[in-house]
DSSP file (Angstrom, degrees, kcal/mol; ACC not computed):
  #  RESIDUE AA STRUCTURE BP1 BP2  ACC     N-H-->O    O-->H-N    N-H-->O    O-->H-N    TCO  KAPPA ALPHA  PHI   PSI    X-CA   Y-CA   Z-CA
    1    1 A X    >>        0   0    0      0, 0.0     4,-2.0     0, 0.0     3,-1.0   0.000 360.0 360.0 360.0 -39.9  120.3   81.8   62.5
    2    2 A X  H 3>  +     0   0    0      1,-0.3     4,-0.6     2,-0.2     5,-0.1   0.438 360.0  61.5 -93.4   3.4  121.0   85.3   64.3
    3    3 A X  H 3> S+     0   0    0      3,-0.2     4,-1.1     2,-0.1    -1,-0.3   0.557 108.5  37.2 -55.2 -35.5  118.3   84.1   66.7
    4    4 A X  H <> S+     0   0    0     -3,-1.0     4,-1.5     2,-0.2     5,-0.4   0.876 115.2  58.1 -94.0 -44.9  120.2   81.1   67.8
    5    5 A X  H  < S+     0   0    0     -4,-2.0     4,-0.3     2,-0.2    -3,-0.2   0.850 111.4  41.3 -56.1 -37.9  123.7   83.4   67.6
    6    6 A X  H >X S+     0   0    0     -4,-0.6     3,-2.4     1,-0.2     4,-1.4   0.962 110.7  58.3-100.5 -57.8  122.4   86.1   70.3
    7    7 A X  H 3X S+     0   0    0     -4,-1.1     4,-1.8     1,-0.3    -2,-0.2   0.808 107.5  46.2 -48.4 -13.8  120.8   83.2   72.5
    8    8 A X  H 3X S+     0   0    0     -4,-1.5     4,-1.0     3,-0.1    -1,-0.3   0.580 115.6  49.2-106.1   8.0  124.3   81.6   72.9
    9    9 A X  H X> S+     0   0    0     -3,-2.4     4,-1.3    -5,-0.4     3,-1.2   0.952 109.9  45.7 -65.9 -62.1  125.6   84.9   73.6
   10   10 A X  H >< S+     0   0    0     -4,-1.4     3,-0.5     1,-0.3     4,-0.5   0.859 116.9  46.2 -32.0 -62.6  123.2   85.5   75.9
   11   11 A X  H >X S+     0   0    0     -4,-1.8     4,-1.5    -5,-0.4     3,-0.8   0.896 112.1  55.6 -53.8 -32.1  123.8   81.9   77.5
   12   12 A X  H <X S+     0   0    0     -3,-1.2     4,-0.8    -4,-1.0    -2,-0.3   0.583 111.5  38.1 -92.3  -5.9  127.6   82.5   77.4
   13   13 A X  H << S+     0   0    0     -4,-1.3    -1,-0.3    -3,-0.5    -2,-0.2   0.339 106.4  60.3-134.9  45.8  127.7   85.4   79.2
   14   14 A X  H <> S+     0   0    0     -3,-0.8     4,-1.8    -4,-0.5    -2,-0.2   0.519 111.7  45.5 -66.9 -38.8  125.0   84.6   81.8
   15   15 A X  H  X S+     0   0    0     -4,-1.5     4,-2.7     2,-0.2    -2,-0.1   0.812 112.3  51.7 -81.5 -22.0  127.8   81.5   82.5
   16   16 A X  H  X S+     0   0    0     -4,-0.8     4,-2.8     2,-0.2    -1,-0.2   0.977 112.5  52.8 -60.4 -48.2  130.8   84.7   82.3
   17   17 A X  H >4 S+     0   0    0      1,-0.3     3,-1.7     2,-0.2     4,-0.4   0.867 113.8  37.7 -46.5 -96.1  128.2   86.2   85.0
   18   18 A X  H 3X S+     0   0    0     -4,-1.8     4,-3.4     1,-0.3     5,-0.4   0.743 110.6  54.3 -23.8 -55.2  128.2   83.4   87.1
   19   19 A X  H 3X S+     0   0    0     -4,-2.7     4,-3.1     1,-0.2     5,-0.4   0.995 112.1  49.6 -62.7 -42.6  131.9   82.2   87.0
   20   20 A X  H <X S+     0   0    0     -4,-2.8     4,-1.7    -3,-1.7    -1,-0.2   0.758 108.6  51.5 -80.4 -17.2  132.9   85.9   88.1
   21   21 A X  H  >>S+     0   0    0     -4,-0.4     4,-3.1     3,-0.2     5,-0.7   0.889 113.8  46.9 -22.3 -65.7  130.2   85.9   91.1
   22   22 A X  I  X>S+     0   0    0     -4,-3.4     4,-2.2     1,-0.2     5,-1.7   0.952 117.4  39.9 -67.1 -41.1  131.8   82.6   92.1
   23   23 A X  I  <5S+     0   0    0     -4,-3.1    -1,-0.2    -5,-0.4    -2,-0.2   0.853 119.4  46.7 -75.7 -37.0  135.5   83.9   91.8
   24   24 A X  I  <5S+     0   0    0     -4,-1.7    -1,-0.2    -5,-0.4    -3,-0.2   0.891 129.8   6.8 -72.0 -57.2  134.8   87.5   93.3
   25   25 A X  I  <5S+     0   0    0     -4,-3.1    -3,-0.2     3,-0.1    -2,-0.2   0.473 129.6  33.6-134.2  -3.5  132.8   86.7   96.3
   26   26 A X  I  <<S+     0   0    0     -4,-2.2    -3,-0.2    -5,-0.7    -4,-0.1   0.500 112.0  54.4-144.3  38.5  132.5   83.1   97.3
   27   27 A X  S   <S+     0   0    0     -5,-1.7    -4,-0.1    -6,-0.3    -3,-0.1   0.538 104.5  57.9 -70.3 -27.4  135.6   81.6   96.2
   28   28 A X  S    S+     0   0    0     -6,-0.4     2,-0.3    -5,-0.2    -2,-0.1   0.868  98.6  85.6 -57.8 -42.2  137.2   84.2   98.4
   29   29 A X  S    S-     0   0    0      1,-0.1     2,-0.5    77,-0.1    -4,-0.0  -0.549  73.0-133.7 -85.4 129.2  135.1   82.8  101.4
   30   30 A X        -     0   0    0     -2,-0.3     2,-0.5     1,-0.1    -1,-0.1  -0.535  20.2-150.7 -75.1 115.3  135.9   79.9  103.9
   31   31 A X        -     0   0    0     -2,-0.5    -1,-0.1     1,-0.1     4,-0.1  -0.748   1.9-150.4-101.3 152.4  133.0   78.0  104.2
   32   32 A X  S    S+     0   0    0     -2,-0.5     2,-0.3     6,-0.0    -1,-0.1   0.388  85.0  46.8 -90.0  34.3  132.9   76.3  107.5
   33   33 A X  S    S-     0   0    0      4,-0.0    -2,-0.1     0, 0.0     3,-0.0  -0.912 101.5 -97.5-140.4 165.7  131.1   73.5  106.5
   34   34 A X        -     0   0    0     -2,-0.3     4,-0.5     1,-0.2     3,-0.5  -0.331  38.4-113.1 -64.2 178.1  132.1   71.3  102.9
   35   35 A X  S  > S+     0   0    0      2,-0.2     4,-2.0     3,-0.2     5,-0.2   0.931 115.7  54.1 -51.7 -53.1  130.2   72.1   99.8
   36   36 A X  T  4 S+     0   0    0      1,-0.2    -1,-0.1     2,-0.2    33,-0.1   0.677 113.5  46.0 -68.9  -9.5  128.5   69.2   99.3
   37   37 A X  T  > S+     0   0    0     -3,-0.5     4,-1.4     2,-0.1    -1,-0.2   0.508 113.2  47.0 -93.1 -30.1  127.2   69.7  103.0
   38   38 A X  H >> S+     0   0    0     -4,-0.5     4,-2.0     1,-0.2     3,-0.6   0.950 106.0  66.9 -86.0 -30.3  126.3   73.7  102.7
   39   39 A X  H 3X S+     0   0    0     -4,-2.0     4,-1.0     1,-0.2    -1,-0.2   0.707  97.5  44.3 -43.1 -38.7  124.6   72.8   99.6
   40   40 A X  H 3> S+     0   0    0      2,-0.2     4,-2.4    -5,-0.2    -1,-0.2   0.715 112.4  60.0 -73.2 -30.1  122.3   71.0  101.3
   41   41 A X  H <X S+     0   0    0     -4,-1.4     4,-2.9    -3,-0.6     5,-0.4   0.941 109.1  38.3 -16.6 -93.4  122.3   74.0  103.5
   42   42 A X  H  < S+     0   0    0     -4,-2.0    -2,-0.2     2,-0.3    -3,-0.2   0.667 109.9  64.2 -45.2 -43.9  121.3   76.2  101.0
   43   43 A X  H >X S+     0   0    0     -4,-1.0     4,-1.3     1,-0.1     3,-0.8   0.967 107.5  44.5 -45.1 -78.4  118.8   73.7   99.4
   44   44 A X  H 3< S+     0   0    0     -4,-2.4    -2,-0.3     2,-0.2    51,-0.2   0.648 108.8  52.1 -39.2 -41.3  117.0   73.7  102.3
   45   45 A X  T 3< S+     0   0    0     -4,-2.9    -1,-0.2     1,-0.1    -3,-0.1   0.610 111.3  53.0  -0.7 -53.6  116.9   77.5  102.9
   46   46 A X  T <4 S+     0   0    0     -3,-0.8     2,-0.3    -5,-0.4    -2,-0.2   0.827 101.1  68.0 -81.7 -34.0  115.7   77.8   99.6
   47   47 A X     <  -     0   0    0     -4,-1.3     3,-0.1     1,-0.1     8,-0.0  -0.682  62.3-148.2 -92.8 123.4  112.7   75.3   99.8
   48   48 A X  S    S+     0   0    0     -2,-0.3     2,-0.3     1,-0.2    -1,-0.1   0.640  98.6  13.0 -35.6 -39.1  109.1   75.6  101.8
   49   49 A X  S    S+     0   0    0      2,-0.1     2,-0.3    45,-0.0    -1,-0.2  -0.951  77.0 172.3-149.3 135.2  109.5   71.9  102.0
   50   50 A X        -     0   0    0     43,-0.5    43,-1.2    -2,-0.3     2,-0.2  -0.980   9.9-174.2-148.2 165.2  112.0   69.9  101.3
   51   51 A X     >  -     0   0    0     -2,-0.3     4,-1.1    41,-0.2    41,-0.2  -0.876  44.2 -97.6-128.7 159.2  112.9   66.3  101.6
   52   52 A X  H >> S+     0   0    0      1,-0.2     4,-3.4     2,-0.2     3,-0.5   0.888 121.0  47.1 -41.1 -49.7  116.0   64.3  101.0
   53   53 A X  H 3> S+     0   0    0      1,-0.3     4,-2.5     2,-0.2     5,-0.3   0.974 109.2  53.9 -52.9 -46.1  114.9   63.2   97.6
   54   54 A X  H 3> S+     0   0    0      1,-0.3     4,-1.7     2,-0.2    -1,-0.3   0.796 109.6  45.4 -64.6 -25.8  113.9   66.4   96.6
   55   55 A X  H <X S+     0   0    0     -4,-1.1     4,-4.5    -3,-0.5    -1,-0.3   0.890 107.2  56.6 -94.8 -27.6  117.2   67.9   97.5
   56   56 A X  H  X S+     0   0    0     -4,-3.4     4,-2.6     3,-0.2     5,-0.3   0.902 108.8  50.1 -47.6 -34.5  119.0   65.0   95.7
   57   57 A X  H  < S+     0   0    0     -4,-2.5    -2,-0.2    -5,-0.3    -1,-0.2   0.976 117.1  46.0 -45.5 -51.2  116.6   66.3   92.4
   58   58 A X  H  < S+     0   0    0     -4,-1.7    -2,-0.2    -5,-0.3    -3,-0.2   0.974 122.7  27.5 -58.7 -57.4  118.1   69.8   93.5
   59   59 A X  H  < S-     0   0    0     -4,-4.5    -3,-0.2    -5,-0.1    -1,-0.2   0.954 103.3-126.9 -85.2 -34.2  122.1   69.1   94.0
   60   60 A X     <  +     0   0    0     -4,-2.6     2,-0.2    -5,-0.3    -3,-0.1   0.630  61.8 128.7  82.6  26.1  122.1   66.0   91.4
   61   61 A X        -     0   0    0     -5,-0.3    -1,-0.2    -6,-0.2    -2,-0.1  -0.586  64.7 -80.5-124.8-165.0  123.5   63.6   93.4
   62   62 A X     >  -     0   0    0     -2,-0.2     4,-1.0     1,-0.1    -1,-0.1  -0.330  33.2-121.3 -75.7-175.0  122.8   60.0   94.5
   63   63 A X  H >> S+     0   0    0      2,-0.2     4,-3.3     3,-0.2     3,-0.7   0.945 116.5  61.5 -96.7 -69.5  120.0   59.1   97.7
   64   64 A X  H 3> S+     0   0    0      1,-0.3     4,-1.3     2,-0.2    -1,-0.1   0.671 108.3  32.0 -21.2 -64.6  123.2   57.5   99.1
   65   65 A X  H 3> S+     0   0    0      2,-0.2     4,-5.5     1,-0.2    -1,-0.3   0.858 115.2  57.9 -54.9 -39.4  125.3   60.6   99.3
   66   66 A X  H <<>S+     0   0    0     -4,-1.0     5,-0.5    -3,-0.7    -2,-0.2   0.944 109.4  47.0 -62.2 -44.3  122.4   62.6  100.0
   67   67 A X  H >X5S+     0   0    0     -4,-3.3     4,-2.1     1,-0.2     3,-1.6   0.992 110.2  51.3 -57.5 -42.7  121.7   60.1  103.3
   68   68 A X  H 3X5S+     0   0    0     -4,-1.3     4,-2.8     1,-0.3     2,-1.1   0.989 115.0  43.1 -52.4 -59.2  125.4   60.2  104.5
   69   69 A X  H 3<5S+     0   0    0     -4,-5.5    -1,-0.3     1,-0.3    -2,-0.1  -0.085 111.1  56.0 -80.3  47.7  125.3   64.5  104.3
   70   70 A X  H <>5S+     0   0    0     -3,-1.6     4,-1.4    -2,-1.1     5,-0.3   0.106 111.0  42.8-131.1 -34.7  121.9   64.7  105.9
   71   71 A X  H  X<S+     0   0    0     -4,-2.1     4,-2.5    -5,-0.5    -2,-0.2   0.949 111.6  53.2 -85.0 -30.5  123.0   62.7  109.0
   72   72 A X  H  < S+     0   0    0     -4,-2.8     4,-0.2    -5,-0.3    -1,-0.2   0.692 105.7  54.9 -77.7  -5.5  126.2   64.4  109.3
   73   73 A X  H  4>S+     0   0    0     -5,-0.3     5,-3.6     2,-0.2     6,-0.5   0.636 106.8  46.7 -83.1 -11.3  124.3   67.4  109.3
   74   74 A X  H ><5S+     0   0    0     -4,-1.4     3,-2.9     3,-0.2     5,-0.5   0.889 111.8  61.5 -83.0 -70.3  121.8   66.3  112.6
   75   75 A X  T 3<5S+     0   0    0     -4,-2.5    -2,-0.2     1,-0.4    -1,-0.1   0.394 103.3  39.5 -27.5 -30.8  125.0   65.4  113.9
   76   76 A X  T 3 5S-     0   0    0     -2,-0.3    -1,-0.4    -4,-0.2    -2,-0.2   0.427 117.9-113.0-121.6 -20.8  126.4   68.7  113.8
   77   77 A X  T < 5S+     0   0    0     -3,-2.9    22,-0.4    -4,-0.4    -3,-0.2   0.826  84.5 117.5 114.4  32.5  122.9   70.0  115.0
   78   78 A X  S   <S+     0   0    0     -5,-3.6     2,-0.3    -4,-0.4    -4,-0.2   0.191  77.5  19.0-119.4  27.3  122.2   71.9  111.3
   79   79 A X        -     0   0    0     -6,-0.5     2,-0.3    -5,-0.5    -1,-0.3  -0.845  67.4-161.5-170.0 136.4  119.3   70.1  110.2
   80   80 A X  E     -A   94   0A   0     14,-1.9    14,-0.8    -2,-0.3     2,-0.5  -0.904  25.2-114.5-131.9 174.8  116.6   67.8  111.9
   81   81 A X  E     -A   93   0A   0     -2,-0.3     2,-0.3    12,-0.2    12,-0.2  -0.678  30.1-174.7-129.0 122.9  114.4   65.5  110.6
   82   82 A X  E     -A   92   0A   0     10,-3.4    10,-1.5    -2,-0.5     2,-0.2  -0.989  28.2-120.2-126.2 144.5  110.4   66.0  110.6
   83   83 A X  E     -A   91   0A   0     -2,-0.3     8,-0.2     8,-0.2     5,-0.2  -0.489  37.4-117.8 -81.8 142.2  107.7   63.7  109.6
   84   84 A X        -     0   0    0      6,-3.8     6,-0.2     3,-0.6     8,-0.0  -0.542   7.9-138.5 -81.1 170.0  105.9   65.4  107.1
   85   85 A X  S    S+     0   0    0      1,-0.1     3,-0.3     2,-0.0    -1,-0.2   0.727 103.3  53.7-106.6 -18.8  102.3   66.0  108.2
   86   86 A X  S    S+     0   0    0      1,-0.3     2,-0.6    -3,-0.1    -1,-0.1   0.944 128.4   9.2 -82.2 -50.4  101.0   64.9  104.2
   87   87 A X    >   -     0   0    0      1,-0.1     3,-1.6     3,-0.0    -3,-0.6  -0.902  67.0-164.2-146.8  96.0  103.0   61.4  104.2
   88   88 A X  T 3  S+     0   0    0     -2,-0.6    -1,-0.1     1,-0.3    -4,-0.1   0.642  85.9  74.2 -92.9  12.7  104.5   60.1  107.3
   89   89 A X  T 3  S+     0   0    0     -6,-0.1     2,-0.4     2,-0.0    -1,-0.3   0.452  94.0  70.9 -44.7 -14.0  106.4   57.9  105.7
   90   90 A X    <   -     0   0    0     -3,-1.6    -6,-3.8    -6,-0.2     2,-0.5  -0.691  66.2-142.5-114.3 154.5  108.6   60.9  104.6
   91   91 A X  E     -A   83   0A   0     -2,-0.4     2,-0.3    -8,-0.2    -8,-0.2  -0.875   6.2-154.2-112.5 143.4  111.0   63.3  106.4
   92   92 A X  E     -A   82   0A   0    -10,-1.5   -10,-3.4    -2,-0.5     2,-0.3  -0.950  21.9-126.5-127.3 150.3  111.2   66.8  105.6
   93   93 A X  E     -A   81   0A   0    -43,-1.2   -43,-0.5    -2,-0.3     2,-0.2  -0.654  26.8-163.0-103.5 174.5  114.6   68.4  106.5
   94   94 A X  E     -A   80   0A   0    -14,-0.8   -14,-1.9    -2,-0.3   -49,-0.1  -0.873  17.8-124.4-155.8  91.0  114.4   71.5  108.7
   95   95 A X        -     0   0    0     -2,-0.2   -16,-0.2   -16,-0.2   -17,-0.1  -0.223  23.8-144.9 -44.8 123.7  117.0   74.0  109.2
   96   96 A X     >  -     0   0    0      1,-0.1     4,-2.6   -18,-0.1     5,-0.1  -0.179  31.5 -97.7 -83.0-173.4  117.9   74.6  112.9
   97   97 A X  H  > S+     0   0    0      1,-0.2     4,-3.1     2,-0.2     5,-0.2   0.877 126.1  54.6 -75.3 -28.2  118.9   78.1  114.3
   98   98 A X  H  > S+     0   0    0    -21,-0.2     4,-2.0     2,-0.2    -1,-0.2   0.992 108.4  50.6 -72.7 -44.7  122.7   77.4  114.0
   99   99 A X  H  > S+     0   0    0    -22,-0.4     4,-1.5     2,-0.2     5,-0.6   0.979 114.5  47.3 -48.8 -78.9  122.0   76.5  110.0
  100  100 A X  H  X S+     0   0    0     -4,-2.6     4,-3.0     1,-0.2     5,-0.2   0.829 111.5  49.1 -23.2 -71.4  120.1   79.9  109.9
  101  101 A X  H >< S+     0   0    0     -4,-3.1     3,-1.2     2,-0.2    -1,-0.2   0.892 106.8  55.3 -38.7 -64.9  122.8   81.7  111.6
  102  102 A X  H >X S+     0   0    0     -4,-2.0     3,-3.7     1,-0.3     4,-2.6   0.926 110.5  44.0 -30.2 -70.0  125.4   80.4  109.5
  103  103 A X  H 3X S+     0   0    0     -4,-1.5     4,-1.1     1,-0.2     5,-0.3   0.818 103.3  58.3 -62.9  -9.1  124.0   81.4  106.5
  104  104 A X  H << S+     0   0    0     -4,-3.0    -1,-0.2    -3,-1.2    -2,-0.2   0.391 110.6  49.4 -97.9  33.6  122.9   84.7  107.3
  105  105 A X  H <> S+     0   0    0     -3,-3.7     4,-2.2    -5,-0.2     3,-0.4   0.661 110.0  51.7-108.7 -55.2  126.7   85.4  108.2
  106  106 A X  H  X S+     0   0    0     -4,-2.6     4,-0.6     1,-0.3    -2,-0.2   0.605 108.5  45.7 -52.2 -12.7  127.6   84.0  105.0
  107  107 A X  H  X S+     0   0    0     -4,-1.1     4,-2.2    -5,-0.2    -1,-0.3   0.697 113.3  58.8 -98.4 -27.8  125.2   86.2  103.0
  108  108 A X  H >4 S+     0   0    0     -3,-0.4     3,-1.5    -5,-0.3     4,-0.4   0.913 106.7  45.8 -23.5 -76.2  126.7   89.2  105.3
  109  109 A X  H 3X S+     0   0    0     -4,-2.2     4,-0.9     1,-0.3    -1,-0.2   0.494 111.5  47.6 -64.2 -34.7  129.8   88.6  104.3
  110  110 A X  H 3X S+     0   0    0     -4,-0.6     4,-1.4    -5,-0.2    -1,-0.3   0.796 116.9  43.8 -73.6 -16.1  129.2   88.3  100.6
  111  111 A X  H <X S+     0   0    0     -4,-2.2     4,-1.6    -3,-1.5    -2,-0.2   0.781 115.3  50.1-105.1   1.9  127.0   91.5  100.5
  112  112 A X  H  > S+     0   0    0     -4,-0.4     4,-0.7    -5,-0.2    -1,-0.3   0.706 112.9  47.8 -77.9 -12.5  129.8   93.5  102.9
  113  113 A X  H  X S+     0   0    0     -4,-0.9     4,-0.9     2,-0.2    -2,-0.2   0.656 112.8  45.5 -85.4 -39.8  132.3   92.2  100.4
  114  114 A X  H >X S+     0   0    0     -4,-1.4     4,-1.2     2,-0.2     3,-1.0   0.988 112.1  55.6 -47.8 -80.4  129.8   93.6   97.4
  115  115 A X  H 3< S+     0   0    0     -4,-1.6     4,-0.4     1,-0.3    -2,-0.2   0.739 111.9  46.5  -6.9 -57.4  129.4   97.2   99.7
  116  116 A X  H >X S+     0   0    0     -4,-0.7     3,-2.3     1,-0.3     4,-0.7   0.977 110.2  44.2 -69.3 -49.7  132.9   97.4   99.5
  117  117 A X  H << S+     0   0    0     -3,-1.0    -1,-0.3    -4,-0.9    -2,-0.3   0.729 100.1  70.4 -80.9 -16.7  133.6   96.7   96.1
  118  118 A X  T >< S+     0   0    0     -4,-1.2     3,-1.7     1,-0.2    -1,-0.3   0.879  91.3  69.1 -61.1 -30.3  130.3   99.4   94.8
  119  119 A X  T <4 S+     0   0    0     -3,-2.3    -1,-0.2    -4,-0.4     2,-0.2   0.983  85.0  65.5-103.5 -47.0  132.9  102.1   96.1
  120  120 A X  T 3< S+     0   0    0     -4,-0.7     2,-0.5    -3,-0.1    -1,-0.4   0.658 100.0  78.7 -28.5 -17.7  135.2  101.0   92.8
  121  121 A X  S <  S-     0   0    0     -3,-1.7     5,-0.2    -2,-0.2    -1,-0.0  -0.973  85.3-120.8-113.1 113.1  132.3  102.5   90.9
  122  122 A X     >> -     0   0    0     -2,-0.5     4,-1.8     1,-0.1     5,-0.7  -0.040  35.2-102.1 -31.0 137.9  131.3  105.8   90.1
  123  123 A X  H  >5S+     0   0    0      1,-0.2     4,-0.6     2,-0.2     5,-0.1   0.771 127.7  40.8 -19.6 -58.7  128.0  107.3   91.2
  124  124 A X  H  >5S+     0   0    0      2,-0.2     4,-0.6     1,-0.1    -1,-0.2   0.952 110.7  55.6 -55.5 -63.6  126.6  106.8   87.7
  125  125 A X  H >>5S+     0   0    0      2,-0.3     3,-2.7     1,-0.2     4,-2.2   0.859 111.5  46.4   0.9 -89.3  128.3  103.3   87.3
  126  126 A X  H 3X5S+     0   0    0     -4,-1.8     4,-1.7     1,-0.3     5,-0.3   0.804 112.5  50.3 -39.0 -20.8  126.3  102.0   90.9
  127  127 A X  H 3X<S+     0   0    0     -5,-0.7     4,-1.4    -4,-0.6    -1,-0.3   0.880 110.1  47.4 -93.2 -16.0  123.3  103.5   89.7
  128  128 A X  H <X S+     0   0    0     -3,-2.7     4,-2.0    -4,-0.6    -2,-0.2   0.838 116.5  50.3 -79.7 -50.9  123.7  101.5   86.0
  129  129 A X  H  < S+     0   0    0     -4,-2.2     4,-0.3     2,-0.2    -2,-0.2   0.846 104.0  51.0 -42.9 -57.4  124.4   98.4   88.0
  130  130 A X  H >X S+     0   0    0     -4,-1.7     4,-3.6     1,-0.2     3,-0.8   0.884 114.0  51.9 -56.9 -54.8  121.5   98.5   90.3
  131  131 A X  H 3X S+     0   0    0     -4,-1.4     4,-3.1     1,-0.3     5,-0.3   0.903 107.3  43.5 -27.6 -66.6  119.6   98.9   87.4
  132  132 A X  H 3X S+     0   0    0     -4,-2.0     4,-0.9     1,-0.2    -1,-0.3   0.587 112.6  59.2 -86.6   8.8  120.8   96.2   85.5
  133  133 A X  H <> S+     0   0    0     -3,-0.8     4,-1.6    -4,-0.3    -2,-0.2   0.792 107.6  50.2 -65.0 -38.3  120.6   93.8   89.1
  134  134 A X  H  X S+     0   0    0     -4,-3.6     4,-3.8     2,-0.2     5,-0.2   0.991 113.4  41.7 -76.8 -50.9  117.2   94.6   89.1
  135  135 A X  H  X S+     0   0    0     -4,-3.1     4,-1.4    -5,-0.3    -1,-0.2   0.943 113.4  48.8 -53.3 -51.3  116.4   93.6   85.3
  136  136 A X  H >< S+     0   0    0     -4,-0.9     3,-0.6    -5,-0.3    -1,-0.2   0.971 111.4  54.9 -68.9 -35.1  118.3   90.7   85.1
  137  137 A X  H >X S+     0   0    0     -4,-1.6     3,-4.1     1,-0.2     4,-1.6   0.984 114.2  45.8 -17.0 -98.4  116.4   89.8   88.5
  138  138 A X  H 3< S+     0   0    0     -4,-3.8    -2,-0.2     1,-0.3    -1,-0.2   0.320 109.8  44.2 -14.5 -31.1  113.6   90.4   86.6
  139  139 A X  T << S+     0   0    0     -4,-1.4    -1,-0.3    -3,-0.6     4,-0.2   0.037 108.6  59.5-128.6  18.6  113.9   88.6   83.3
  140  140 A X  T <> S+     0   0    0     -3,-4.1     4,-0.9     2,-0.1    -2,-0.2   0.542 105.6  45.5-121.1  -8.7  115.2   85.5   84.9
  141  141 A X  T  < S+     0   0    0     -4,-1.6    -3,-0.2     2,-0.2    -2,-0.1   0.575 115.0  57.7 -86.0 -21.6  112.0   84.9   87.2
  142  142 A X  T >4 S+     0   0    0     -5,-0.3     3,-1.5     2,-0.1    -2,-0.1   0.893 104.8  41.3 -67.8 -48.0  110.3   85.7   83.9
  143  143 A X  T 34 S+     0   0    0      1,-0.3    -2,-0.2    -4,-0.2    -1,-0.1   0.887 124.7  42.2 -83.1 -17.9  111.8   83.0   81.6
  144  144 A X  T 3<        0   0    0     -4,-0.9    -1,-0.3     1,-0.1    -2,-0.1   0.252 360.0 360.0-108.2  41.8  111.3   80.3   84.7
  145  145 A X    <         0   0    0     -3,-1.5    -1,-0.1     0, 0.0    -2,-0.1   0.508 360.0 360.0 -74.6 360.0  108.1   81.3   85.8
């Protein structure tokens, strides 16, 4: 029983973690693109390969939706379309340099928005932090490895 009691701690304030990420540094931010479209974004980024399905696996939505935001993203010139070299029936989506760019403004911004906010912390504090960035890093590539 106290096994089960400290894993839904655990769970419930990994999800406190998370909500205060989102509310602190990228609810604060205008993204110039919708969500369901930067997602895809982001998907891709994240992935060596990716394909529409696979990023519908990823975001959880339908092949439908997923077709609609993948074409208004070649449209807008932040993803293009490659045949994959394994199955050319299949497309792999492909970040262009304006996708890139975009995100690596949007990760700027969150970690100059972080930067700022470390100076709210004593010396000791940052260094306790860093610490526990690194571990929780650390133990969460362990438990999905």
């Amino acid at each position: 029983m106290a096994e089960s009691t400290t894993q839904k701690s655990i769970s419930e304030q990994f999800i406190e973690t998370l909500l205060l990420i989102h509310i602190n540094f990228f609810r604060k931010k205008q993204l110039p693109l919708p969500l369901n479209q930067y997602g895809v974004l982001m998907a891709a980024y994240t992935e060596e390969s990716l394909t529409a399905s696979d990023a519908c696996d990823i975001l959880k939505i339908s092949k439908q939706q997923m077709s609609s935001l993948v074409e208004r993203l070649v449209q807008s010139g932040y993803i293009r379309k490659e045949s994959d070299p394994e199955d050319r029936r299949r497309s792999l989506l492909r970040l262009t340099n304006k996708a890139r760019k975009l995100i690596d403004r949007q990760n700027s911004d969150v970690q100059q928005d972080f930067d700022a906010s470390i100076g709210n912390l004593t010396p000791s504090e940052q260094h306790l932090l860093a610490e526990s960035i690194g571990n929780f890093n650390r133990l969460l590539e362990k438990m999905f490895a």
